[in-house]
C-alpha positions in Angstrom: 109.3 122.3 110.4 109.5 124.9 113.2 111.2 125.0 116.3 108.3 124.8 118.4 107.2 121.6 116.6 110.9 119.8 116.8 110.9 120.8 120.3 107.6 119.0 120.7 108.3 116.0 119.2 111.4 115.7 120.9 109.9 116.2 124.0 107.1 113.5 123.6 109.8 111.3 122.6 112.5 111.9 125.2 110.8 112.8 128.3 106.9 111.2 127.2 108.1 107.6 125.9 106.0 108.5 122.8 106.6 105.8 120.2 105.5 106.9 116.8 103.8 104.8 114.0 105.5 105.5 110.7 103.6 102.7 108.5 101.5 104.5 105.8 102.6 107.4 105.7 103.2 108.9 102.3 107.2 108.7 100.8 108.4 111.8 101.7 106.8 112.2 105.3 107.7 108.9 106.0 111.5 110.0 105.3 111.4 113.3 107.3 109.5 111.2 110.2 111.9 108.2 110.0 115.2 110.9 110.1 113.4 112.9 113.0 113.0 109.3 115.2 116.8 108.2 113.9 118.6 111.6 115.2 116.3 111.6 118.7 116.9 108.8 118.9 120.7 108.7 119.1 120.7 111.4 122.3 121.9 110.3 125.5 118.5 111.3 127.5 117.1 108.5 126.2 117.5 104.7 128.1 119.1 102.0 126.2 116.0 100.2 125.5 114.3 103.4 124.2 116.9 104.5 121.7 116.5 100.6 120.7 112.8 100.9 120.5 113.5 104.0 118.7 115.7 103.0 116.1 113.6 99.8 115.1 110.9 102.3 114.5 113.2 104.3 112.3 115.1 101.0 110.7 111.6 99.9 109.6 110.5 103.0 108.0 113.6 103.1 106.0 114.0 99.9 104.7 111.6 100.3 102.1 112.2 103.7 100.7 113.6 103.9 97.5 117.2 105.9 97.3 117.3 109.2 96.9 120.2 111.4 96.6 120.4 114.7 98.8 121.0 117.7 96.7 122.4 120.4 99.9 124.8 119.8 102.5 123.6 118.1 105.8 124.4 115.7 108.1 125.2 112.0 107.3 121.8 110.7 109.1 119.9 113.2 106.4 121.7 112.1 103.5 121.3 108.5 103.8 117.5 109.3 104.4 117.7 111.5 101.2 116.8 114.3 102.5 117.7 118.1 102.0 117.8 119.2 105.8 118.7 118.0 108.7 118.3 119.0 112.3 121.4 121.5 112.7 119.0 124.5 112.3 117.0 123.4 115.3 119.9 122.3 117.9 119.8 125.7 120.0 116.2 125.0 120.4 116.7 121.2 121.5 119.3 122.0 123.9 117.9 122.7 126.8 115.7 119.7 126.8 118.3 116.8 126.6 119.6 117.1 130.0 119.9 115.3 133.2 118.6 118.8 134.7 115.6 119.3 132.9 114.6 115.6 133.1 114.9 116.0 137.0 112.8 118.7 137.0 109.6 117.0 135.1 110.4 114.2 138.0 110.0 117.2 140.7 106.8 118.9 139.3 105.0 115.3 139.1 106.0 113.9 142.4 
């Protein structure tokens, strides 16, 4: 993953109410997906009944992967999703997105 596509998603799922679908997706995509909904979803730009919504989304996609052990050192959320990297790289990028001020500001430039 990129920055500019983190970024994105995190934008279409913080400030778009953008809902993904993680049925059918192959194994491993379904992991990365699932762990990508699980940490966005636990930042506090999101409503209470979105990080809900959110984390059904993420619950669901989880509970039928098989266990897999994570071979590097990352975050807690990656590990139980198996994976070998986790967000960290991409928080500088995410940062300036998760605020109260920049959430204002999409209000302003649609009113």
């Amino acid at each position: 993953m990129t920055d500019q596509e983190v970024v994105k998603a995190a934008l279409e799922v913080w400030h778009q109410g953008y809902v993904p679908t993680l049925s059918g997706l192959p194994l491993e995509e379904r992991r990365l997906a699932g762990y990508l909904v699980d940490r966005l979803s636990r930042f506090n730009c999101l409503s209470a009944e979105q990080k809900k919504e959110l984390q059904t989304v993420a619950s669901d996609a989880k509970a039928n992967l098989p266990e897999r052990l994570s071979r590097e050192r990352v975050d807690g959320l990656a590990r139980s999703w198996g994976l070998d990297h986790d967000l960290r790289p991409f928080m500088k990028a995410l940062l300036p997105f998760q605020t109260r001020h920049y959430k204002r500001g999409l209000d302003k430039t649609a009113a």
